[in-house]
C-alpha positions as CSV (number, residue, x, y, z in Angstrom):
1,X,9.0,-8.5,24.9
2,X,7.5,-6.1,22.5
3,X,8.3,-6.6,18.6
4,X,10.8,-4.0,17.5
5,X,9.5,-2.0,14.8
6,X,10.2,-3.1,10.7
7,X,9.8,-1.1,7.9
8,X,8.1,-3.0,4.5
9,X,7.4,-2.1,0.9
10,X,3.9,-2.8,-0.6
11,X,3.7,-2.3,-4.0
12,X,0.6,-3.1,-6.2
13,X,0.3,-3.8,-10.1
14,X,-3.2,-2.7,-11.3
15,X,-4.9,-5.6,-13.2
16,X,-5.5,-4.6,-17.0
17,X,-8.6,-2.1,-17.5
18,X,-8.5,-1.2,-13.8
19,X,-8.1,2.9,-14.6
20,X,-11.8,3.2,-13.8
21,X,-12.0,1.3,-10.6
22,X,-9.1,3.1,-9.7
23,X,-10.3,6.5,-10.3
24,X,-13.5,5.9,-8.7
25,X,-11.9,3.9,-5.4
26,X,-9.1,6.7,-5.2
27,X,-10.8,9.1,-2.5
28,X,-11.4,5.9,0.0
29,X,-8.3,4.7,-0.6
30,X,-6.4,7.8,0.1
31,X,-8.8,8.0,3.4
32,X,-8.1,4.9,4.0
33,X,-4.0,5.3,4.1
34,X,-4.3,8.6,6.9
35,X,-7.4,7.3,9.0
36,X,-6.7,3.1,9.3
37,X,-8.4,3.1,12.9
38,X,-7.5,0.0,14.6
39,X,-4.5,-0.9,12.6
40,X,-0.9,-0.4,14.0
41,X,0.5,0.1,10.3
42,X,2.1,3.6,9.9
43,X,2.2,4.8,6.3
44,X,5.2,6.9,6.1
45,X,5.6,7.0,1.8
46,X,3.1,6.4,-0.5
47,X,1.6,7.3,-3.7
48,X,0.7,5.8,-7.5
49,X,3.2,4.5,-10.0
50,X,3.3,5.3,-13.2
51,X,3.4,3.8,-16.5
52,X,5.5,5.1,-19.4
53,X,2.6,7.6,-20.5
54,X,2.2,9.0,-16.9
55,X,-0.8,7.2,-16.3
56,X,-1.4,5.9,-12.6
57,X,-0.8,2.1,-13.1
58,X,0.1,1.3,-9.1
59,X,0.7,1.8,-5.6
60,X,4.3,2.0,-3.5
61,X,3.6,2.2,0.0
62,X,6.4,2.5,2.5
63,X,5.1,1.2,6.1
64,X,6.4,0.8,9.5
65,X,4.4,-2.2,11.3
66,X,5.9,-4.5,14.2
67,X,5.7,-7.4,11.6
68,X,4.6,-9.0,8.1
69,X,1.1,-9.9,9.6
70,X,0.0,-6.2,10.4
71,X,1.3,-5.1,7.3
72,X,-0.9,-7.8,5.2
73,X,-4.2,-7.2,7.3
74,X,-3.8,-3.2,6.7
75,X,-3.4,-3.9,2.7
76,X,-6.2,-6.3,3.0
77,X,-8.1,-3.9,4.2
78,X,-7.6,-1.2,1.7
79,X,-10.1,-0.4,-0.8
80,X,-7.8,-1.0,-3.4
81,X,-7.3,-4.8,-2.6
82,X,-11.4,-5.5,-1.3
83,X,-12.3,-4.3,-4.9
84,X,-9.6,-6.3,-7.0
85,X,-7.7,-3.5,-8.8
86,X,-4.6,-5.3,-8.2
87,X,-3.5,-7.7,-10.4
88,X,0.2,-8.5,-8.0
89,X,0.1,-7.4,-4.9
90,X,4.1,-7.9,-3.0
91,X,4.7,-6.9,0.6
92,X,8.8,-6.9,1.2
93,X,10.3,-6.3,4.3
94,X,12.6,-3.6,4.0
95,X,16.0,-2.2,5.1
96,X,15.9,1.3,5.4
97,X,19.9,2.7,5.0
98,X,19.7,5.7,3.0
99,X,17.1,8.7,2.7
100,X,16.1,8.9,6.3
């Protein structure tokens, strides 16, 4: 029987002094989130956080996956994570109850 479909929250601290790295990995990783051949991870929210200047200091992805394990090989494959701007990297499963 096929896994039923989850939803999960990634969300990514940048590591200190990262605003460069992020700037210049940006346009992959933006690729990267609409054109994931080969992975069954659909991004269905995303975009930066922010710290309290309004400067990009994260990522909040919300994902629909069949499980955990699809979720982690799709962020492990992000630009983002293969070039070490994050200094915490969580990925939650998630409820989804309100919003939809």
């Amino acid at each position: 029987m096929a896994e039923a479909t989850q939803y999960f929250v990634v969300l990514g601290t940048d590591a200190e002094g990262k605003q460069e790295l992020r700037q210049e990995l940006r346009p992959r990783h933006r690729e990267w989130l609409r054109e994931h051949p080969g992975h069954a991870v659909t991004v269905l929210h995303g975009g930066p956080t922010l710290d309290c200047e309004g400067d990009m200091d994260g990522t909040l992805l919300i994902v629909e996956a069949a499980n955990r394990q699809a979720v982690e090989a799709f962020v492990a494959a992000d630009p983002y994570v293969r070039h070490g701007l994050f200094h915490q990297l969580q990925v939650r499963r998630w409820a989804w109850s309100l919003g939809r």
